[in-house]
C-alpha positions in Angstrom: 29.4 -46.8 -103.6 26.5 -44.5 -102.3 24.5 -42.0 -104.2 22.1 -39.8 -102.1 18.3 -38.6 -102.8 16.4 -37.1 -100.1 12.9 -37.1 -99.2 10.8 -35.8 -96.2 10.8 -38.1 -93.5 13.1 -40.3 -94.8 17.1 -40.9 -96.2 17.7 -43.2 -98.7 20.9 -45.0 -99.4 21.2 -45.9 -103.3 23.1 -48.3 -104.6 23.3 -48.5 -108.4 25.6 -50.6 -110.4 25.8 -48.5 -113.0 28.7 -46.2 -113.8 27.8 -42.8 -116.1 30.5 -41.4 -118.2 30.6 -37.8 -119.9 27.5 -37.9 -121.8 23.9 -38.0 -121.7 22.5 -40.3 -119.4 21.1 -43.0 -121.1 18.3 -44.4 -119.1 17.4 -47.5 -121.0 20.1 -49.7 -119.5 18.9 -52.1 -117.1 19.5 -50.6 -113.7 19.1 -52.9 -110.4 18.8 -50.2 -107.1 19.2 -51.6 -103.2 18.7 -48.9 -100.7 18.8 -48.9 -96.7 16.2 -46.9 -95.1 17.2 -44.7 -92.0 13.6 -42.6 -90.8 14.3 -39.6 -89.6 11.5 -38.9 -86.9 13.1 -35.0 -85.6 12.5 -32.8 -88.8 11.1 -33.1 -92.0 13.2 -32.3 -95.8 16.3 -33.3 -95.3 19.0 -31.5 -97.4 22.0 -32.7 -98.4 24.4 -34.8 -96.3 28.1 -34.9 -94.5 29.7 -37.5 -92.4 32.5 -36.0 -89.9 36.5 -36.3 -89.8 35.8 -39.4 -87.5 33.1 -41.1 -90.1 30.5 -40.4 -87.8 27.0 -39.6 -88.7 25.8 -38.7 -91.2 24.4 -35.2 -90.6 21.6 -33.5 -92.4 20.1 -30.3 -92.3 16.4 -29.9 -92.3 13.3 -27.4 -93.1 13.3 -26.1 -89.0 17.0 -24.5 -89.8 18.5 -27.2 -87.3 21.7 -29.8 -88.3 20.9 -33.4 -86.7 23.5 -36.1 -86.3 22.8 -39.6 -86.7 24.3 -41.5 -83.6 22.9 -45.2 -84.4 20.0 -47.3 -84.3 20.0 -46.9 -80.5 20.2 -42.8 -79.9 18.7 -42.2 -83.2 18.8 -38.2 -84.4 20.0 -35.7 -82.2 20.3 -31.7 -82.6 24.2 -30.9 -83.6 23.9 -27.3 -84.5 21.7 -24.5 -85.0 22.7 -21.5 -87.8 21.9 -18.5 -85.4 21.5 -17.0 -82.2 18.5 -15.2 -83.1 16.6 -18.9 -84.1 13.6 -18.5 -81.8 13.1 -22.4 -81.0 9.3 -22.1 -80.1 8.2 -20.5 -83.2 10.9 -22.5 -85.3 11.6 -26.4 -84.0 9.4 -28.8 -85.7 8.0 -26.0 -88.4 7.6 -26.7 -92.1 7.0 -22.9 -92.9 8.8 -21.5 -95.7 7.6 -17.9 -94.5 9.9 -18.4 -91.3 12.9 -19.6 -92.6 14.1 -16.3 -92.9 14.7 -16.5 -88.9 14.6 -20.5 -88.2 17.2 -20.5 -91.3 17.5 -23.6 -93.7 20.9 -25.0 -94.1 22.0 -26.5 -97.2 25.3 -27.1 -98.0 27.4 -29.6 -95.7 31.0 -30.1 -95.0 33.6 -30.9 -92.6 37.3 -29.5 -92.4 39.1 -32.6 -92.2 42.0 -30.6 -90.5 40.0 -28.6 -88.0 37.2 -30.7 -87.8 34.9 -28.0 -88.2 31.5 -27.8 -90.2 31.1 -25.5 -93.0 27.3 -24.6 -93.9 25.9 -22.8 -96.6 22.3 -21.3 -95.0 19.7 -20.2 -97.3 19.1 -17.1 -95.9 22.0 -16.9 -93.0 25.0 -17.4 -95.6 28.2 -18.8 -95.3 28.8 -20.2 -91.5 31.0 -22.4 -89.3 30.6 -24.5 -86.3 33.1 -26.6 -84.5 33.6 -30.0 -83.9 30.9 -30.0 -81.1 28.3 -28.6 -82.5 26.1 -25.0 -80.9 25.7 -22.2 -82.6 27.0 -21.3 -85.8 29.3 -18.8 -86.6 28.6 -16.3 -89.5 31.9 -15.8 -91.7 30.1 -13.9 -95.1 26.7 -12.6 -96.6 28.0 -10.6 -99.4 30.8 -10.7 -101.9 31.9 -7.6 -104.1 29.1 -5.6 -101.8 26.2 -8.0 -103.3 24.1 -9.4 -100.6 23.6 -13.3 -100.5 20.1 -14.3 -101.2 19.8 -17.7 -101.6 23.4 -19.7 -100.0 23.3 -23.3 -101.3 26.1 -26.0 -102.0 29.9 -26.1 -101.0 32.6 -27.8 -100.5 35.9 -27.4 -99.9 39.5 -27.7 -100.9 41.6 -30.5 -98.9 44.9 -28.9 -99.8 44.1 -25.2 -99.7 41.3 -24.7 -97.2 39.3 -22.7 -99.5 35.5 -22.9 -99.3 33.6 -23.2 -102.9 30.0 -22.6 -102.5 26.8 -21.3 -104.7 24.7 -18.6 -104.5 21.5 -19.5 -106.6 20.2 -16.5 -106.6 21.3 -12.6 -106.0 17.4 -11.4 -105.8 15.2 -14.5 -104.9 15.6 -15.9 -101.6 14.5 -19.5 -101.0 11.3 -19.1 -99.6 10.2 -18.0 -103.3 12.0 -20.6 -104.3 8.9 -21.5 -107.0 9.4 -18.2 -108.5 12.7 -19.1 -109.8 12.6 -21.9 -111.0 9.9 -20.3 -113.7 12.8 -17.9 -114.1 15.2 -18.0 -116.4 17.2 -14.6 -115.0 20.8 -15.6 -115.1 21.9 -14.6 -111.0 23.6 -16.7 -109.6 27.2 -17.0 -108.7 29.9 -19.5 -107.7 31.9 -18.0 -104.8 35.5 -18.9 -102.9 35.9 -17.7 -99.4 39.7 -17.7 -98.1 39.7 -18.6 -94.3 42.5 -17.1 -94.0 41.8 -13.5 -95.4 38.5 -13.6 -94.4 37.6 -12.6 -98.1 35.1 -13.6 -100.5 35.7 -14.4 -104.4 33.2 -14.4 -106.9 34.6 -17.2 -109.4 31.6 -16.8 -112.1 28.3 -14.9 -112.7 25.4 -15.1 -114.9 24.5 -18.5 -113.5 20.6 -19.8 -113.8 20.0 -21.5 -110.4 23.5 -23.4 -109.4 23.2 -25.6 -106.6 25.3 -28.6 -105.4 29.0 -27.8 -105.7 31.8 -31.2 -105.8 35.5 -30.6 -106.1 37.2 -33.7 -107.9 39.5 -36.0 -106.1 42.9 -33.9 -106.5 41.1 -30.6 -106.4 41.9 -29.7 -110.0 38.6 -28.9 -111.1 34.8 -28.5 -109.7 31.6 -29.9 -110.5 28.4 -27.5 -110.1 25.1 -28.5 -110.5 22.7 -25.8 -112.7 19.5 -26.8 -111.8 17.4 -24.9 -114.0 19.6 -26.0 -117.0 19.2 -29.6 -116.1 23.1 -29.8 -116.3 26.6 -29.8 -114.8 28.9 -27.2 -115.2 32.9 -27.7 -114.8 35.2 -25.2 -113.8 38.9 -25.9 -114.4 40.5 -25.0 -111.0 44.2 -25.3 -112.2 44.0 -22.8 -115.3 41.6 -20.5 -113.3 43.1 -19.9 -110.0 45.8 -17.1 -110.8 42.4 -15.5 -112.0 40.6 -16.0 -108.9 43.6 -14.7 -107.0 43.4 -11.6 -108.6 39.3 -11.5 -108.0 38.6 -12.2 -111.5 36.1 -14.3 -112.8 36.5 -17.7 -114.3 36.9 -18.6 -118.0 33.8 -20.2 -119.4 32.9 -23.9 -118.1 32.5 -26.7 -119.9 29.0 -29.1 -119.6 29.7 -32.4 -117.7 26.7 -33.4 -118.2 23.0 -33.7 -119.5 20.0 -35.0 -117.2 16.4 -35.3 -117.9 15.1 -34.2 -114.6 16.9 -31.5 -112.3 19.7 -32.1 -110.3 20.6 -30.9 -107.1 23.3 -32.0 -104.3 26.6 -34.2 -106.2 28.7 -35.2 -103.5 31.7 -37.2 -104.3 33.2 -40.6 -102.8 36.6 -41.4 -102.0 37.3 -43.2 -105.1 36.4 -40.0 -107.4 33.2 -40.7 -108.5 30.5 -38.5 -108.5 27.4 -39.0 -106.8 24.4 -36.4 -108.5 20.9 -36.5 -106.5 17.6 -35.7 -109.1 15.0 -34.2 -107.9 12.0 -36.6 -107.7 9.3 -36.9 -110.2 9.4 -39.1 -113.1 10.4 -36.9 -116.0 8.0 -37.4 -119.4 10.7 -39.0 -121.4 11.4 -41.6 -119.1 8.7 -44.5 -120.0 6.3 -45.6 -117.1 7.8 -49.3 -117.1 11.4 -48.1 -117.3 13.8 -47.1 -114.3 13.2 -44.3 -112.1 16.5 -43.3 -111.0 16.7 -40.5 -108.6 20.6 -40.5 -108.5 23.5 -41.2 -111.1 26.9 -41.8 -111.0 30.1 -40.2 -113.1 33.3 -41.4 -112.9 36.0 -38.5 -112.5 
C-alpha cells in the first residue's frame, strides 16, 4: 500500500505498516517506513499524483503549470499537458515564481476518467480543466459556480459510477500565489464543488469552508473525504443522504470529522482496497518528540 508526500525535486513512495482508524492519530506506535526514490530532474514542487486508465505513470503537476508523465527509468519525465494556450513557455518552463503562476498556471488536483480516459485537473488559478488521453492543451470546462469566480482550484476527484467531478475551491478571495496569507487566515471561503459533465453545470455542495484541499471519494462512492487544511482535519460528506440535495443545487447537511492530525494535511488519495492515503505537510510538528517518528503520511481504513 502507498501513501504519497511530496517534496521539491523529489517523489517519495511511503510504505507504512501501520493502519489508522477513526480517531486521533496516535503517533507513539512504533512505525517502520520504506520508501523508493524517483528524482524528478524537469520541474520543481510536485503536487499531487494520478496514474492513467492503463497504470501508466504516474503524473504530477509541478510549480511551471506543466503535467509530466513518468515513462521509466530509461525516458525519465516527459511534458504530458499544459493548462492553457496562453502559457508563454519562455517566461514560464523551468520558473519557481509564484508571481507568474497566474499565466504559467499551477495544477493541483489529478485524475483520470477511467471510461474516457481523460484527465481532469483542478488549476490554481486556470480552474476546472480536461485533457485527453494524449495529452496538449487543456481544455477549460468552469471558473465560477453560482456567479462566484474561482480563486484558488485545488483537489478532485471523481465519481466512477456517475461521472461527476468533486473538487475544492480553497479560497473564493485568495488566490494561491498569497497562499501565506491564508493560511494566517481563518476567513471561512472555501467551497466543495460538483461539476455534471453532462450539463456542463457547476454545484456548490458546501460553503463556509477554512482552506479545503485534497478531495477522496470512498470505494463505492457513498461518501467523500476532504482534507481542511487550516483545521488540521478531515471532513466527511455523506454522498448517499446528500445527493437529492445537490440535485436540486442545495448545499450539504453538515459533515462529520474523520479525523484529527497534528500537522496539516493536504492531498488523500485512495487505493483500490479503500484505504485512504492522507499526505502531511512537512515539518515536524511541536508535539511530536525529536526521537519519535516523523510521518509525513497516514493511512485510514474506509
Amino acid at each position: 500500500m502507498k501513501s504519497f508526500s511530496f517534496f521539491s525535486f523529489s517523489l517519495l513512495f511511503f510504505f507504512v505498516n501501520i493502519v489508522l482508524s477513526y480517531q486521533q492519530v496516535n503517533y507513539n506506535e512504533s512505525m517502520f517506513r520504506n520508501y523508493n526514490q524517483i528524482n524528478i530532474t524537469q520541474g520543481t514542487g510536485p503536487e499531487s499524483i494520478a496514474f492513467d486508465c492503463k497504470g501508466e505513470g504516474p503524473y504530477i503537476g509541478v510549480s511551471d503549470g506543466r503535467i509530466l508523465k513518468w515513462e521509466g527509468p530509461k525516458f525519465g519525465w516527459k511534458e504530458f499537458a499544459v493548462p492553457s494556450s496562453f502559457r508563454i513557455r519562455k517566461l514560464c518552463d523551468g520558473s519557481t515564481d509564484p508571481n507568474i503562476e497566474p499565466i504559467c498556471g499551477r495544477p493541483l488536483g489529478l485524475k483520470f476518467h477511467i471510461e474516457t480516459y481523460h484527465l481532469y485537473i483542478a488549476d490554481a488559478y486556470y480552474g476546472l480543466l480536461v485533457v485527453g488521453p494524449y495529452g496538449g492543451v487543456a481544455e477549460k470546462l468552469a471558473t465560477s459556480a453560482e456567479g462566484v469566480p474561482f480563486k484558488f482550484t485545488n483537489g478532485l476527484d471523481i465519481d466512477t459510477k456517475t461521472g461527476m467531478v468533486y473538487f475544492t475551491d480553497s479560497s473564493t478571495v485568495i488566490q494561491r500565489r498569497n497562499v501565506d496569507s491564508l493560511l494566517r487566515s481563518l476567513d471561512q471561503i472555501g467551497r466543495l464543488l460538483k461539476y455534471n459533465p453532462y450539463t456542463k453545470e457547476v454545484y456548490v455542495i458546501y460553503k463556509g469552508l477554512i482552506f479545503p484541499n485534497g478531495v477522496a471519494l470512498s470505494k463505492n462512492n457513498s461518501f467523500l473525504l476532504v482534507a481542511e487544511s487550516i483545521r488540521m482535519r478531515i471532513l466527511k460528506f455523506n454522498l448517499e443522504s446528500g445527493a437529492k440535495a445537490v440535485n436540486m443545487s442545495k448545499v450539504f447537511a453538515d459533515p462529520e470529522v474523520f479525523a484529527v492530525l497534528p500537522r496539516v494535511p493536504d492531498n488523500i488519495k485512495r487505493n483500490k482496497d479503500g484505504d485512504f492515503w492522507v499526505a502531511l505537510n512537512t515539518g515536524r510538528s511541536e508535539s511530536i518528540q525529536s526521537d519519535a517518528p516523523n510521518p509525513i503520511g497516514v493511512k485510514y481504513n474506509e
